[in-house]
C-alpha positions in Angstrom: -27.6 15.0 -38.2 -28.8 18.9 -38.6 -26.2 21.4 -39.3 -25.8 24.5 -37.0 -25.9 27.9 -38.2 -24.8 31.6 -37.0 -28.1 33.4 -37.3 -27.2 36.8 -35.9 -24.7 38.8 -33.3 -25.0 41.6 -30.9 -22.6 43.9 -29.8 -22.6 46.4 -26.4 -20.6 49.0 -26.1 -19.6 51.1 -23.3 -20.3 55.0 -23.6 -16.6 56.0 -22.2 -14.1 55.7 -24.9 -10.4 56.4 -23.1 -7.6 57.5 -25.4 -4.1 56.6 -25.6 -2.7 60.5 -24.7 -5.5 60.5 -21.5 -4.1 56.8 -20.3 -0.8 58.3 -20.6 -1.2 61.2 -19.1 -2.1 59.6 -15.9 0.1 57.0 -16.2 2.7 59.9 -16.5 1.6 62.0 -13.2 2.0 58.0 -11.4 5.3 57.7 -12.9 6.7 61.4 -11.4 5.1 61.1 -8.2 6.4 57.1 -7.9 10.3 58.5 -8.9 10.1 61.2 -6.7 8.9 59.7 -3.9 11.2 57.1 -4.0 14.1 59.4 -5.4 16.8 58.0 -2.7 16.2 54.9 -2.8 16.5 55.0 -6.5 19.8 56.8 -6.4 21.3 54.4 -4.2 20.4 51.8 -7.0 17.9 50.1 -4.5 14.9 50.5 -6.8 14.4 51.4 -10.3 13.0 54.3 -12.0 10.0 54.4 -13.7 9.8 54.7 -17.8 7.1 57.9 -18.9 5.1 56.1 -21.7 3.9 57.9 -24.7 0.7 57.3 -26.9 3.2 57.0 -30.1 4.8 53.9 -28.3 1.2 52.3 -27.4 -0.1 52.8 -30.6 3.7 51.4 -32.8 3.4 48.5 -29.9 0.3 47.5 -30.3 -1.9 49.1 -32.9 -4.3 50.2 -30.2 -5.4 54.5 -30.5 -8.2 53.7 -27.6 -10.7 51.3 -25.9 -14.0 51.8 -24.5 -14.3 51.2 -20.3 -17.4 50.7 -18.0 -15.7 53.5 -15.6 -13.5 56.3 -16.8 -13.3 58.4 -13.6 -11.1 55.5 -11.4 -8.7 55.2 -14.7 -7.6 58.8 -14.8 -7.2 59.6 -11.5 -3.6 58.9 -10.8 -4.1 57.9 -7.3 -6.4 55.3 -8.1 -5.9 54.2 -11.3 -8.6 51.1 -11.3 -12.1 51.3 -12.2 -14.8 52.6 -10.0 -17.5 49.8 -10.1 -19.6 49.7 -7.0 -20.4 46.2 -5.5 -24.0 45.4 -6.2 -26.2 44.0 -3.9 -27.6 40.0 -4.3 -31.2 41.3 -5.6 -29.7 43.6 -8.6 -28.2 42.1 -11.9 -24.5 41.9 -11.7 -22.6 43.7 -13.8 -21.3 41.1 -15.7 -24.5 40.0 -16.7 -25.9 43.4 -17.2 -24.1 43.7 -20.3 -24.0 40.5 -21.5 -28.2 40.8 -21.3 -27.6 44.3 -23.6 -25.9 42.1 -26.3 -27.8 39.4 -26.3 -31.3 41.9 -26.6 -29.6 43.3 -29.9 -29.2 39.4 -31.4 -32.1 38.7 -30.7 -33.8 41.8 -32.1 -31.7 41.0 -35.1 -32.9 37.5 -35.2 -36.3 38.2 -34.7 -37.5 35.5 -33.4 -39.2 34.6 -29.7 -36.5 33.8 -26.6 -38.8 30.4 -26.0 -37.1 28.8 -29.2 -33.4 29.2 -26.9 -32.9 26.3 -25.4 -29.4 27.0 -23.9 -27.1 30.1 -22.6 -23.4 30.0 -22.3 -21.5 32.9 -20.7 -17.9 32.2 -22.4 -15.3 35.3 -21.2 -12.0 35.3 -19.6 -13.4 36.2 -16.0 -16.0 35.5 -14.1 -17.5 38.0 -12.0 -17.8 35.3 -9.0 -17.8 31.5 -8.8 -21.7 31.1 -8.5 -24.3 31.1 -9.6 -23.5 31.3 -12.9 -23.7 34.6 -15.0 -25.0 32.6 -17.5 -27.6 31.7 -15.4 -28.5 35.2 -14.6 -28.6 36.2 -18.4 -31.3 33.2 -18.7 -33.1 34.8 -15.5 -33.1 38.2 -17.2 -34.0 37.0 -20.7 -36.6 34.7 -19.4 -35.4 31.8 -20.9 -35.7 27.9 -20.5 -33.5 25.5 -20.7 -30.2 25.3 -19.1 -27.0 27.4 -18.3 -23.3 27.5 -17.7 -20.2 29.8 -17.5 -17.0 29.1 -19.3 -13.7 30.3 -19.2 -10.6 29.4 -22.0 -9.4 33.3 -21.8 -9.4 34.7 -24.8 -10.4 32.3 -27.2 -13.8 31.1 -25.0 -16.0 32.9 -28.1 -14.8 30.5 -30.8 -15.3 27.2 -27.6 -18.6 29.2 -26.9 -19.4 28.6 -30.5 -18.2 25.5 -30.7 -19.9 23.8 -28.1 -23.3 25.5 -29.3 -22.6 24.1 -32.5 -22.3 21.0 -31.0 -25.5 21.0 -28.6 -27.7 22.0 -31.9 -26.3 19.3 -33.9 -26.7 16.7 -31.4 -30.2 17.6 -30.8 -29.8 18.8 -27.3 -31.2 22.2 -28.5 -32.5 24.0 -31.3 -30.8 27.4 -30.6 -28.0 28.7 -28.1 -27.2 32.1 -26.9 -23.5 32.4 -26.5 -22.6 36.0 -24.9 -19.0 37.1 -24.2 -19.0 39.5 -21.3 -15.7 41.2 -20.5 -14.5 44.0 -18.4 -10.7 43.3 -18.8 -10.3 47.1 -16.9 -10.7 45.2 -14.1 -7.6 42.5 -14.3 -5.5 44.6 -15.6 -2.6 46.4 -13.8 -2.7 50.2 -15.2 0.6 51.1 -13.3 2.2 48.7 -15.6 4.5 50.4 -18.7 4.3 47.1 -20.7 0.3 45.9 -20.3 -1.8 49.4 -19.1 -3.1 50.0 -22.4 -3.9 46.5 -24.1 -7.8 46.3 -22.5 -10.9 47.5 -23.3 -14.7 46.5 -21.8 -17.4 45.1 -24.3 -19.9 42.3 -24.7 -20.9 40.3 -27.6 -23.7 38.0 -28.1 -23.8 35.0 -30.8 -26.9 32.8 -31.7 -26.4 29.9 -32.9 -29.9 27.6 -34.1 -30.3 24.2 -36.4 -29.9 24.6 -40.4 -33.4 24.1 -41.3 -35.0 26.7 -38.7 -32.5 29.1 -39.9 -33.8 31.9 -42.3 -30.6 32.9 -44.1 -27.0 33.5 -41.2 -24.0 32.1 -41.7 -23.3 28.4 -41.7 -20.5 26.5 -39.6 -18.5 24.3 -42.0 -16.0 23.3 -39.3 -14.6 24.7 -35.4 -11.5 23.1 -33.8 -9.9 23.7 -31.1 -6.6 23.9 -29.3 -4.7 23.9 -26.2 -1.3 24.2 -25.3 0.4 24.7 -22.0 2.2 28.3 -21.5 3.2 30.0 -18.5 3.9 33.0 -20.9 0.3 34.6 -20.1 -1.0 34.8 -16.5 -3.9 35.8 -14.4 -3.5 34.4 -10.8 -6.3 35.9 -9.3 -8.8 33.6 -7.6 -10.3 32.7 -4.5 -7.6 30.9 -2.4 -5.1 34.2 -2.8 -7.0 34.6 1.0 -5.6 31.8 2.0 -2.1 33.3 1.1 -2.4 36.5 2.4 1.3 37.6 1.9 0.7 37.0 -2.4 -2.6 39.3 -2.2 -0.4 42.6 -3.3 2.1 40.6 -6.3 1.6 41.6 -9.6 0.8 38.1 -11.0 -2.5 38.4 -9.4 -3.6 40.8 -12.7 -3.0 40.4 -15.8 1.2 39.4 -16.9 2.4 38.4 -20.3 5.7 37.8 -21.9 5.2 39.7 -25.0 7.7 38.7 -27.4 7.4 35.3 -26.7 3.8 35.3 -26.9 4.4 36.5 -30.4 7.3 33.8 -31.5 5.0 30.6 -30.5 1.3 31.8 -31.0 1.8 33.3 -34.5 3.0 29.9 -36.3 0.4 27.8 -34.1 -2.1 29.9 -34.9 -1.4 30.2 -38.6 -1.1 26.6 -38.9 -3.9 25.5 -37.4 -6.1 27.3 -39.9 -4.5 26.3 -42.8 -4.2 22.5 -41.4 -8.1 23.0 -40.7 -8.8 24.5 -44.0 -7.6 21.7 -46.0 -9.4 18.9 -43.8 -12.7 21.0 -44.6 -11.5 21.5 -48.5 -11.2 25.4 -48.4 -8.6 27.3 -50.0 -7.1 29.7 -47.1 -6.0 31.9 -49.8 -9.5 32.2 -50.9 -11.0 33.3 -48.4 -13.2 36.7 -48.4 -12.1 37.6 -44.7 -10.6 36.8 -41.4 -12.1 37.9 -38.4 -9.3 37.3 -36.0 -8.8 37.8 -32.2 -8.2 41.6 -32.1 -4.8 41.1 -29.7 -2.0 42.9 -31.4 -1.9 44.3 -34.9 1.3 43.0 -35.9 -0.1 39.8 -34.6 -2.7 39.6 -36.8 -0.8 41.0 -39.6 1.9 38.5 -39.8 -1.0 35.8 -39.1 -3.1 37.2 -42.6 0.3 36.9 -44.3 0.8 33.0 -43.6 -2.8 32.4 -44.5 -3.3 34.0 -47.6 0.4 33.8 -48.7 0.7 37.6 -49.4 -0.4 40.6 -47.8 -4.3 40.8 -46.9 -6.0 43.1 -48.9 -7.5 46.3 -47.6 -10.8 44.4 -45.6 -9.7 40.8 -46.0 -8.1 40.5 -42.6 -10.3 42.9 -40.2 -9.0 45.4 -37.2 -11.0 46.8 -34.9 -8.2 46.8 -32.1 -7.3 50.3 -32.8 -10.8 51.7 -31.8 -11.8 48.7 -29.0 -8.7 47.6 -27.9 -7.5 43.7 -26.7 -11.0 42.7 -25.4 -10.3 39.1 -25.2 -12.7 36.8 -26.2 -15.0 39.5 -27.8 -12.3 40.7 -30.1 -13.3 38.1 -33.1 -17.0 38.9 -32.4 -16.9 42.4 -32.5 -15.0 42.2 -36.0 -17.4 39.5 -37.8 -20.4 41.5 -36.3 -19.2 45.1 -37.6 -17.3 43.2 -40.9 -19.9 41.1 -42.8 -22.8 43.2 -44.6 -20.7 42.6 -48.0 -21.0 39.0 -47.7 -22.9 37.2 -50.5 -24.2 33.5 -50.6 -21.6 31.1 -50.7 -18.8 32.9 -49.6 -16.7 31.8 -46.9 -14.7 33.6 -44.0 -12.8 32.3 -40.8 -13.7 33.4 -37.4 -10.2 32.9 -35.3 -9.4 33.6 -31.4 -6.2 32.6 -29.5 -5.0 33.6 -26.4 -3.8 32.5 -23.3 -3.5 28.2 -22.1 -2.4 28.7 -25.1 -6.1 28.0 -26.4 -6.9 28.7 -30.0 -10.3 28.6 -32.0 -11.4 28.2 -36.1 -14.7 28.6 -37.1 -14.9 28.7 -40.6 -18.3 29.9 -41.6 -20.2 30.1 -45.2 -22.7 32.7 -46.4 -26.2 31.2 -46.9 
C-alpha cells in the first residue's frame, strides 16, 4: 500500500483586519443604547444590564488582539452588527467557494503540478453555505477538476478528518492526489451582541494537498491521523433548515454560535493532550521530541496548557505555534493556517503534530515527518 503525503498548503486571507478596541467600541455604543433603552425595566430588576467589554479582557480571555472578516462595514455599525454579504445569484460562485478556490490556486501554485493529476475535492469547514450542491463541488467546477466531490462538516476539527480521509483515499488507491480546502466565515454564526463569544471569530480559507508517496517531490509525510468523538452539549450551533418549521425558535440565541467556556476547557484539554501522547506512542514518537505543534488556534491558554502535557515542560519559543492573536478562532483552518505559516525551518526527518479539536467534541492528530 502507497503512503500519502502533504505536498503543499494555501492560505486566503481576507483584506479587512478588525481589532479588538474597534469590536469593542461598537459593542460598547450596543451596550449604552440596550441599558438605556431598557433602563426601567432594568431598574425594576425585570431585565439585566448589559457588561461594557474592553479589548484588555478579550485579549487576557482569549489571547486574540484581532481577526480578519470578509465584511467590516456590518460589524461596526452598532445597529447592525452582522456582516454585510449580499446573496449571490445561482450563476455566480458562492462565496464560500470563492475563497476556498483562492486557497486552493496558491497550493497548487506551490505544488506545481497540473489540476488533472487531482482526483478528489473535499470542502471540510464547520458551515456550509447551503445544503446542495456541494461547495466542494463548485471548487471542482471552478478548478476544472475530475473526479469526484463532497462537503464535510465535524466543526472545528474537519481539517485534520479532511486530511484524514484524503490520506485514506490515496492509500487505498481511490486517487492519486486530493484537495482538501477549509472555507470558513465564522462572522457569520456568530452572535456579536454577545459579551462572552463576539470576539472569538475570524474569516479565512486554507487549502491542503495531499498526493501518493512516490509522485511526491519532497512535502511532508503522514505517519499516522486518528480521530475522535465525544458527545457535548457544551458547544452549540442550532442553526439549520427546519428552524422554519419552528418559527417561534428563529430569534433564540442557540441558533449562533454558544459555548460553555470553562467547561470546554476542563474536558477538552486532558482529551486532547491524551490523545496525542496515546497516538504518539502507538506510532513510536517521542511527544517530547517533537520540533512543533501546530494546534487548533482556539484559546491561548488552551493551547498553552495543551504544549505543557505534551512535551512535559513549557514549549519553547516556536515549538507550540500561535497565530490566534493575529487570525483569531477560525475553526477548522486554525491548525492549517499555523503549519502553512510555521514550517520553512523544517529539515528531513523531523517530525511535528498537526492537532484540531473542537466541538462534538471531535478531535484530530496528524503527525507528519519532513521528507
Amino acid at each position: 500500500m502507497t503512503g500519502a503525503v502533504i505536498a503543499a498548503t494555501g492560505l486566503y486571507t481576507p483584506p479587512n483586519s478588525l481589532s479588538n478596541a474597534e469590536l469593542v467600541e461598537t459593542f460598547n455604543a450596543y451596550v449604552e443604547r440596550f441599558n438605556a433603552a431598557n433602563a426601567d425595566s432594568i431598574a425594576k430588576g425585570e431585565l439585566q444590564a448589559l457588561t461594557p467589554s474592553s479589548a484588555e479582557f478579550i485579549e487576557k480571555a482569549s489571547g486574540i488582539k484581532s481577526r480578519f472578516v470578509i465584511d467590516k462595514t456590518g460589524l461596526v455599525d452598532p445597529e447592525r452588527m452582522t456582516p454585510n454579504i449580499p446573496e449571490r445569484p445561482n450563476d455566480q460562485i458562492s462565496v464560500l467557494a470563492e475563497i476556498a478556490v483562492e486557497a486552493a490556486k496558491q497550493a497548487i501554485a506551490r505544488w506545481g503540478k497540473d489540476v488533472s493529476q487531482i482526483d478528489a475535492v473535499i470542502c471540510a469547514a464547520s458551515n456550509m453555505q447551503r445544503a446542495y450542491p456541494a461547495m466542494a463541488i463548485e471548487v471542482q467546477q471552478a478548478l476544472g477538476i475530475d473526479g469526484f466531490a463532497f462537503d464535510m462538516n465535524v466543526a472545528c476539527s474537519s481539517a485534520t478528518f479532511g486530511i484524514k480521509t484524503a490520506a485514506d483515499f490515496v492509500t487505498s488507491g481511490s486517487a492519486r492526489a486530493v484537495l482538501m480546502v477549509n472555507p470558513e466565515i465564522c462572522s457569520g454564526h456568530l452572535n456579536f451582541r454577545d459579551r462572552d463569544s463576539h470576539f472569538i471569530f475570524g474569516d479565512v480559507a486554507t487549502a491542503v494537498i495531499v498526493e501518493r508517496t512516490e509522485d511526491a517531490d519532497g512535502g511532508w509525510e503522514i505517519l499516522g491521523t486518528r480521530l475522535k468523538t465525544q458527545f457535548s452539549n457544551n458547544i452549540r450551533n442550532n442553526f439549520g433548515f427546519l428552524n422554519r418549521c419552528a418559527p417561534e425558535g428563529i430569534g433564540q440565541p442557540d441558533k449562533l454560535f454558544v459555548q460553555e467556556g470553562r467547561k470546554v476547557f476542563r474536558e477538552v484539554v486532558p482529551m486532547v493532550s491524551e490523545m496525542i501522547v496515546e497516538h504518539a506512542g502507538e506510532l513510536g514518537i517521542d511527544p517530547t521530541g517533537l520540533k512543533r505543534m501546530w494546534l487548533h488556534q482556539a484559546n491561548i491558554n488552551m493551547n498553552e496548557m495543551i504544549g505543557r502535557r505534551v512535551l512535559g515542560r513549557d514549549p519553547a519559543p516556536g515549538e507550540n505555534v500561535i497565530i490566534l492573536d493575529e487570525y483569531a478562532n477560525t475553526s477548522s483552518a486554525g491548525s492549517i493556517i499555523a503549519f502553512h505559516k510555521a514550517n520553512d525551518d523544517f529539515q528531513a526527518g523531523e517530525t511535528g503534530l498537526i492537532c484540531s479539536f473542537g466541538a462534538g467534541y471531535s478531535a484530530g492528530t496528524v503527525f507528519v515527518r519532513k521528507r
